[in-house]
C-alpha positions in Angstrom: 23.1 25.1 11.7 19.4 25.7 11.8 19.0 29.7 11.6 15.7 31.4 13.4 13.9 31.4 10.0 14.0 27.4 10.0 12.4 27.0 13.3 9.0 27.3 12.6 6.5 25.2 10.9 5.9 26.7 7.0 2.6 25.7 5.2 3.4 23.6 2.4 1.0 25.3 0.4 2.5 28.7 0.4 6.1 27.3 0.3 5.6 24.7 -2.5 2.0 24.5 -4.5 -0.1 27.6 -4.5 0.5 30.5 -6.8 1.7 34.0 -5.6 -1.6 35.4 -6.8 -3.8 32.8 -4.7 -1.4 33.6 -1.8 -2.0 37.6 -1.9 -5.9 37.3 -2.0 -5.4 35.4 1.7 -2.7 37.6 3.0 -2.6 40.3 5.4 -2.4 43.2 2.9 -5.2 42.1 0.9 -7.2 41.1 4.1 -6.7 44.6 6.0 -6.4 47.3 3.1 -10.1 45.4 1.9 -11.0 46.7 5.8 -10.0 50.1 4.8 -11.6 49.8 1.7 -14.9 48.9 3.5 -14.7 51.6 6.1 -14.2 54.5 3.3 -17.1 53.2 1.4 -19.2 52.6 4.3 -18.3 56.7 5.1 -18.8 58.1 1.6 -22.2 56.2 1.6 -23.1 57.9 5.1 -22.4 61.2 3.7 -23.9 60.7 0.4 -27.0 59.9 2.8 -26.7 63.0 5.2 -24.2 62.0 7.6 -21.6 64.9 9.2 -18.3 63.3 7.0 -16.4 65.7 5.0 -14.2 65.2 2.1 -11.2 66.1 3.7 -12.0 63.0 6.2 -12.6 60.9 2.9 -9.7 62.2 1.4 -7.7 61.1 4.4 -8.4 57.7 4.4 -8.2 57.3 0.4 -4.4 58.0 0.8 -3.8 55.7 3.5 -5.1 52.7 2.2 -2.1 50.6 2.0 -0.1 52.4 4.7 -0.4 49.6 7.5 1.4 49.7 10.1 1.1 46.2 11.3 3.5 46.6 14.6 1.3 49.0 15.8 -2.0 46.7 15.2 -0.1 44.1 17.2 0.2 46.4 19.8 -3.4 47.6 19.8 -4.5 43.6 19.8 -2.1 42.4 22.3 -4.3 45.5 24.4 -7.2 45.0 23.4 -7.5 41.5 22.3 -9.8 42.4 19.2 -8.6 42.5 15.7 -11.0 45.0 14.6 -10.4 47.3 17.2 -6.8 47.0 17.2 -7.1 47.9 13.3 -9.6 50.7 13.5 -7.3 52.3 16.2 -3.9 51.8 14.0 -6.0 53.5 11.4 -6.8 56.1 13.0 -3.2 56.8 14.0 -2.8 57.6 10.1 -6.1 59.5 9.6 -6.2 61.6 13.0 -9.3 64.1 10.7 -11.2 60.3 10.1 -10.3 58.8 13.4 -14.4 59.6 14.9 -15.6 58.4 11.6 -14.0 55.1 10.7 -16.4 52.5 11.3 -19.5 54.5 12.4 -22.2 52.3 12.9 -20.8 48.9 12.0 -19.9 45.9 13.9 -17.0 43.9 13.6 -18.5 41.6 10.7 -18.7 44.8 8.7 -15.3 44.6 7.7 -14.8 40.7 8.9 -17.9 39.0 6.9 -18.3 41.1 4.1 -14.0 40.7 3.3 -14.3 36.9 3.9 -16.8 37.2 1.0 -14.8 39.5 -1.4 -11.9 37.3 -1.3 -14.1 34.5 -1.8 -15.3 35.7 -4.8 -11.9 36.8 -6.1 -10.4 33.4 -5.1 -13.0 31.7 -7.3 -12.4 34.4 -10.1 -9.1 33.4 -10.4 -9.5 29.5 -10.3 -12.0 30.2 -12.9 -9.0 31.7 -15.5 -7.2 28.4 -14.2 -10.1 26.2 -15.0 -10.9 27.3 -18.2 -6.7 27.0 -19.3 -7.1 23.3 -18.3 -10.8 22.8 -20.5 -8.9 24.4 -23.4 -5.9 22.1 -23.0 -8.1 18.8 -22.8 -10.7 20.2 -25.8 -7.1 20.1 -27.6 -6.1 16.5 -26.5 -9.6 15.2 -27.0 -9.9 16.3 -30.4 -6.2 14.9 -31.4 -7.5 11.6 -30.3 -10.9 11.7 -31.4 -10.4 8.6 -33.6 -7.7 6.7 -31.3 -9.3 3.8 -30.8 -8.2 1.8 -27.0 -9.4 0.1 -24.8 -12.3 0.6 -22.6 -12.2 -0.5 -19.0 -15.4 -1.6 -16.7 -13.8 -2.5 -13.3 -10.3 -1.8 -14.5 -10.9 -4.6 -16.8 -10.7 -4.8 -20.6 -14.0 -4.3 -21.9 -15.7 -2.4 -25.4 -13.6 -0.4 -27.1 -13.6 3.2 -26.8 -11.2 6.2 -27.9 -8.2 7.9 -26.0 -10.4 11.5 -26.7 -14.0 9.9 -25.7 -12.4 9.0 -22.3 -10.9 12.5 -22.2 -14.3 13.9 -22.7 -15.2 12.5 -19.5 -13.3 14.1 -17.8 -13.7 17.3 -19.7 -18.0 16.7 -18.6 -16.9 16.8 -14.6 -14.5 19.7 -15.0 -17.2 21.6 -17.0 -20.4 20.7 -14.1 -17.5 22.2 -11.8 -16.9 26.0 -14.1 -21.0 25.9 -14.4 -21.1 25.8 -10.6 -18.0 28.2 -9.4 -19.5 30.5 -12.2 -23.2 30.0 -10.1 -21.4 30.7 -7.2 -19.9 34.3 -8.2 -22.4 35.8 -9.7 -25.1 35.2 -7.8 -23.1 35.6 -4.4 -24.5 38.3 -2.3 -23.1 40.9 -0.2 -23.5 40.8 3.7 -23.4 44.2 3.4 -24.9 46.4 6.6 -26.9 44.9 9.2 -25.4 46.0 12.6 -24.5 43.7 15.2 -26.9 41.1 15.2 -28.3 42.0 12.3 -31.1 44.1 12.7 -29.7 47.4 11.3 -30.5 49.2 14.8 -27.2 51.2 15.3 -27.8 52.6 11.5 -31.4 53.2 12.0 -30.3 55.5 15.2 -27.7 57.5 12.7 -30.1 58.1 10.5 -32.9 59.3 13.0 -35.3 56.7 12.5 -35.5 56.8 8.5 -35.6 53.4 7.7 -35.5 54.1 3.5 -32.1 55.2 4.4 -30.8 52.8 6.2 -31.8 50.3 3.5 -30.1 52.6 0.8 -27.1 52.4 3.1 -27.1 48.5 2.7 -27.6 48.6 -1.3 -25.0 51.2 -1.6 -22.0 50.1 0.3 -22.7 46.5 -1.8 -23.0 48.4 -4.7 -19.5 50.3 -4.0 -17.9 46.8 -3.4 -19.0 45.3 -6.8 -21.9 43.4 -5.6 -25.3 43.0 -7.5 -26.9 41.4 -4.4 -27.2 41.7 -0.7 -28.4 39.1 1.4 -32.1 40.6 2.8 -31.3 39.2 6.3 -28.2 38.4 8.3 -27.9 37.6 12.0 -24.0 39.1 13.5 -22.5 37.0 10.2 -23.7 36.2 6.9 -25.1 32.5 7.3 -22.4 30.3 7.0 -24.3 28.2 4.4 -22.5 30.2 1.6 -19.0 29.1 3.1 -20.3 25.8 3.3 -21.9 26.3 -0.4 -18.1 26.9 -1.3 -16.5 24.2 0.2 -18.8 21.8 -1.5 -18.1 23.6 -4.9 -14.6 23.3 -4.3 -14.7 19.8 -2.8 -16.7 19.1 -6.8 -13.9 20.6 -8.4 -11.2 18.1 -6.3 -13.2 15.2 -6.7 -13.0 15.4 -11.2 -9.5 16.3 -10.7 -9.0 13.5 -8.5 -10.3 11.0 -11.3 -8.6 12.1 -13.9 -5.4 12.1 -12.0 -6.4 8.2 -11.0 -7.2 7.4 -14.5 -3.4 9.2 -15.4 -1.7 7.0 -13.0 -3.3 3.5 -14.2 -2.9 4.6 -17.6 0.9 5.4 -17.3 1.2 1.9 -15.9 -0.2 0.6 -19.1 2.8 2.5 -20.7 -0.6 3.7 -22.9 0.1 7.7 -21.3 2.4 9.2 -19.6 2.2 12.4 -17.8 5.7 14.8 -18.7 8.7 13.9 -17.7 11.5 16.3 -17.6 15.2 15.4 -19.3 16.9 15.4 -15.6 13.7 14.1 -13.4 14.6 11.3 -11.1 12.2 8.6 -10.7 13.3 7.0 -8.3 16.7 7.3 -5.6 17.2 3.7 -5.8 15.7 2.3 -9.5 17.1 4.3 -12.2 14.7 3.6 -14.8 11.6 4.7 -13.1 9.1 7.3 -14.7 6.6 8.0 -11.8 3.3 9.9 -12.1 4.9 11.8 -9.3 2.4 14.9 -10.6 -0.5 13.4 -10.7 0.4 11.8 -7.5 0.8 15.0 -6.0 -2.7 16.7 -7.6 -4.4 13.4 -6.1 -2.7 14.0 -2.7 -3.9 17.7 -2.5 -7.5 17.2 -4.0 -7.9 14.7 -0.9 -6.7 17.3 1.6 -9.4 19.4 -0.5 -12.0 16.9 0.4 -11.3 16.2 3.8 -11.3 20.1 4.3 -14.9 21.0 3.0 -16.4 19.3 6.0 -15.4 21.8 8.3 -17.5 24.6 6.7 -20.4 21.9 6.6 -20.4 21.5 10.2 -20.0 24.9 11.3 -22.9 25.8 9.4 -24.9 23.2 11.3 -23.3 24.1 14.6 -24.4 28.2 14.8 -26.3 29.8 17.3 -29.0 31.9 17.1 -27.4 35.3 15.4 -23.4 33.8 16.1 -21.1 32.3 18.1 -17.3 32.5 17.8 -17.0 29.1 17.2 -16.9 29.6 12.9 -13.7 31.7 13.6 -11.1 29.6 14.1 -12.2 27.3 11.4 -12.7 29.0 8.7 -9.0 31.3 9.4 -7.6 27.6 8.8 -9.9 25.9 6.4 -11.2 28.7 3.8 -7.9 29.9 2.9 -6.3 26.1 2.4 -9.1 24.6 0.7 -8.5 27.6 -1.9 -4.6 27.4 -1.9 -4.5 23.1 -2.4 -7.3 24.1 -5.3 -5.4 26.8 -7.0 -2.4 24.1 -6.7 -4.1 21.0 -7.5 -5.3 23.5 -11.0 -2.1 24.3 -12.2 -0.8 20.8 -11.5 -3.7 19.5 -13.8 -2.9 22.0 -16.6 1.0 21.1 -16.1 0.0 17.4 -16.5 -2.7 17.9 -19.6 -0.7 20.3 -21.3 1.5 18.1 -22.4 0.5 14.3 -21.9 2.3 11.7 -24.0 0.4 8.7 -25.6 2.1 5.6 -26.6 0.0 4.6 -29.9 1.9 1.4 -30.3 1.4 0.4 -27.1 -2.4 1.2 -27.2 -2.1 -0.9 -30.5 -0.3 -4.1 -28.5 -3.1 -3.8 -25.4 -6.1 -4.0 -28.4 -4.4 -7.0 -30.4 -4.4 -8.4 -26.9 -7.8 -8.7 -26.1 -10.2 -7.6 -29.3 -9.8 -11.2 -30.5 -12.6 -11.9 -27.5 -14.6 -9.0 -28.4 -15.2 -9.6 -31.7 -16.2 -12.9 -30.7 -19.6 -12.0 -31.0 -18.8 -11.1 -35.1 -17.1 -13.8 -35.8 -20.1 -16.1 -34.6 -22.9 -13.9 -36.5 -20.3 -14.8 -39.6 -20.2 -18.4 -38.8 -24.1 -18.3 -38.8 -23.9 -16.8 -42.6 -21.5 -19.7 -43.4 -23.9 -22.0 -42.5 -23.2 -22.5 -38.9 -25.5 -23.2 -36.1 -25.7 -20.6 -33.3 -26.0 -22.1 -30.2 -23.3 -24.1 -31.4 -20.9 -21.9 -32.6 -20.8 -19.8 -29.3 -20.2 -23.3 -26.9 -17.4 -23.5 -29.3 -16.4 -20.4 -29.5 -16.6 -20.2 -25.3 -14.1 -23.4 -25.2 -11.7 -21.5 -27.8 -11.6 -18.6 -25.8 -11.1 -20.8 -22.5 -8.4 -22.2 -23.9 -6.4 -19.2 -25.5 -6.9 -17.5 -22.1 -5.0 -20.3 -20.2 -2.0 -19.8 -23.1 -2.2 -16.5 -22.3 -2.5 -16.1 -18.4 -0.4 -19.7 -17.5 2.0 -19.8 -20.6 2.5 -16.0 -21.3 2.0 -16.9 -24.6 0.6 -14.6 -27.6 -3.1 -14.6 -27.8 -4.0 -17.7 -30.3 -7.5 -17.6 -30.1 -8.1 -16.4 -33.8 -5.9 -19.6 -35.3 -7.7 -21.5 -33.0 -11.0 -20.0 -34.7 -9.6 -20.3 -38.6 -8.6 -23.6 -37.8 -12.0 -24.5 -36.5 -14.2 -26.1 -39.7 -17.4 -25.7 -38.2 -16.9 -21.7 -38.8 -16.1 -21.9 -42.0 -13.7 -18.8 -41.7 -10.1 -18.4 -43.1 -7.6 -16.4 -41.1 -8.2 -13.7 -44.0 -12.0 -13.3 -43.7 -11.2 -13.5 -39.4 -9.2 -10.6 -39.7 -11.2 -8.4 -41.9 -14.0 -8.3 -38.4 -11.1 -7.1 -36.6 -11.2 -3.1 -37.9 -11.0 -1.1 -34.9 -13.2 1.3 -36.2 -15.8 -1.2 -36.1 -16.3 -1.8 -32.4 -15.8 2.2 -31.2 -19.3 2.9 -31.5 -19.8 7.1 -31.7 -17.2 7.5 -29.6 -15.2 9.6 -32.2 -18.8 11.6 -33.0 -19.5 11.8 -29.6 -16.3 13.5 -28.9 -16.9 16.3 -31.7 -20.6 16.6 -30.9 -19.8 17.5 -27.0 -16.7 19.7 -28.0 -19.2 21.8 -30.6 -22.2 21.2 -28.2 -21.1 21.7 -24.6 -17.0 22.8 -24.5 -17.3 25.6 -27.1 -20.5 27.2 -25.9 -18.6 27.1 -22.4 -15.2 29.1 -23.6 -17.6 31.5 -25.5 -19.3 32.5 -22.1 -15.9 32.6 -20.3 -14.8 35.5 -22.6 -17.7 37.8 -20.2 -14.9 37.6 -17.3 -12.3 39.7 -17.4 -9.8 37.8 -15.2 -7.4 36.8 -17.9 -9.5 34.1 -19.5 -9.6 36.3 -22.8 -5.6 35.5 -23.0 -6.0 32.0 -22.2 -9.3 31.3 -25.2 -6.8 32.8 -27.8 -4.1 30.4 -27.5 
């Protein structure tokens, strides 16, 4: 039997991916205590600046910050139909000295807007400490494999070699474009701060009897009392969606390079060359027994799409406002704010689940290059030919019909790549099986790859983790480990 509880629809993303922490910053606590929070600064900023508020009426509304009766907002809503109204009348019900006070001046995007904002900023705050866990965590693997040599792939087909950390360090390049910009993002995001209702300060400028110097204090101080360094100059009713949109498109970056990676995951643990963890009792499959699916990185591919596909909803109601607002932003960013945060907080501890402990198969890495470096160092063994006497031009037709010909063993036959016997047995080369195989050190054909990964970890990874020690949002636990 299906009890009352099971006979709703429950978001996925609450239920089964985001974090508790991620969850609060969208909830109704956070959401209308921040309100409260707003309104008390908003009064201890007018009476800093002259306005009749006394302490007492301060006092009274410190105390009941988290004291919410949300049965009676309903109740005020359902009457009023207006959130705002229905909150600043439920607070009032708990501050009867405040009640003429609360909210004097200010529209309902004082407390709507300049929230949205806060939690935005929190929300990216603590992807940040998430962000940075995952850098550190890759840094690690990419280092450990350094000097792995494996294949390359162009197309998804065998081509130079590279090294298990060099392709790690692409990865770690997106990842580190997307800190750089959330980082952008917060500390250069502004406050909407006071502006009235559509924007032009004029209920303020009546408070305050005309003084326009005080009304502009009013703005910088409220922002100031909410932790911002900025305000935006000029608002119409509602900050200019552009910043949510500016968000989405940061966020939508950040899905994108976790997308990849998660691709790159799932060919790869087809190779059998990595393989994301797999716990002792996971089931692969219900039907095949023996199946090890990237079900993880399946799942962080899946919820950086939903990511994706979100982040043009902020886009186009940016393009779509009206002069100083329309209503139409509401609805759409209730539903697509909050989510595209929640699937990223997910898809984040997914990725540091999955890179935290990623398995590589060096023997199997070791079959795949015995495979198929026989045709990439055909180029060496010709330029040795050459030095035995060998003509070019004629080495490489040779060469060409050798390689034809080992290819058709090996993808008709599935026979073992016999290209190099075919090579030593050759006597226009002039090459013993001996003097074949010492062209064939991996470490010849990986380039700087294994400099290349130290260079970036000292030049670009490091110099990143040192900045992140600034925020204090945890990151200063996660750069010790």
């Amino acid at each position: 039997m299906c009890d009352d509880s099971m006979n709703h629809y429950s978001n996925p993303l609450l239920e089964r991916y985001a974090s508790a922490e991620m969850s609060y910053l969208f909830s109704a606590c956070f959401k209308f205590s921040t309100w409260r929070k707003l309104w008390i600064a908003l009064a201890e900023c007018e009476k800093q600046l002259g306005l009749p508020v006394s302490d007492e009426q301060l006092d009274e509304m410190r105390v009941n910050v988290e004291k919410i009766d949300f049965d009676l907002a309903a109740a005020y809503e359902s009457k009023f139909r207006h959130d705002v109204m229905a909150h600043i009348h439920t607070f009032g019900e708990c501050c009867p000295k405040a009640k003429p006070i609360i909210h004097l001046g200010a529209t309902s995007a004082f407390v709507g807007d300049n929230t949205d904002l806060i939690q935005m900023r929190e929300a990216f705050r603590l992807l940040l400490t998430r962000l940075i866990r995952l850098i550190v965590d890759l840094k690690r693997f990419a280092l450990e494999y350094a000097d792995r040599a494996t294949l390359g792939f162009t197309h998804y087909q065998p081509a130079q070699l590279t090294t298990v950390g060099k392709r790690a360090t692409l990865w770690l390049l997106d990842l580190s474009m997307d800190y750089e910009a959330v980082v952008s993002f917060v500390e250069s995001l502004p406050f909407r701060g006071v502006k009235g209702t559509t924007g032009t300060q004029a209920s303020f400028l009546s408070l305050f009897g005309g003084d326009h110097e005080k009304v502009r204090q009013l703005d910088r101080d409220v922002s100031a009392k909410m932790g911002f360094e900025r305000v935006l100059p000029v608002t119409g009713q509602t900050y200019t969606r552009k910043i949510d949109a500016q968000a989405g498109a940061i966020l939508c970056g950040l899905a994108q390079s976790l997308h990849k990676m998660a691709n790159d995951i799932r060919l790869l643990q087809n190779l059998k060359e990595i393989e994301e963890p797999f716990e002792k009792s996971q089931v692969g499959s219900s039907a095949m027994a023996y199946k090890r699916n990237p079900m993880r990185s399946e799942r962080l591919t899946s919820l950086c799409r939903y990511i994706i596909s979100l982040s043009t909803s902020p886009a186009m109601t940016a393009a779509e406002q009206w002069f100083e607002r329309t209503l139409d932003d509401s609805a759409n960013k209730r539903l697509s704010i909050p989510e595209m945060f929640l699937a990223a907080d997910a898809s984040l501890l997914i990725a540091d689940n999955v890179c935290s402990g990623l398995v590589v198969y060096d023997k199997m890495i070791e079959r795949h290059l015995r495979e198929e470096l026989p045709f990439m160092a055909t180029e060496n063994i010709i330029m040795a030919g050459v030095r035995q006497g060998g003509d070019r031009q004629e080495l490489h037709e040779l060469i060409r019909a050798h390689s034809m010909e080992a290819g058709k063993k090996v993808k008709f036959e599935g026979k073992e790549n016999d290209l190099l016997e075919r090579i030593a047995g050759d006597p226009h080369f002039g090459l013993s099986r001996e003097a074949i195989d010492a062209l064939l050190k991996v470490e010849d054909f990986v380039g700087r790859a294994p400099q290349q990964v130290r260079e970036f970890i000292d030049g670009v990874i490091d110099p990143l983790l040192e900045r992140a020690r600034k925020y204090g949002t945890g990151s200063e636990a996660v750069l010790k480990v």
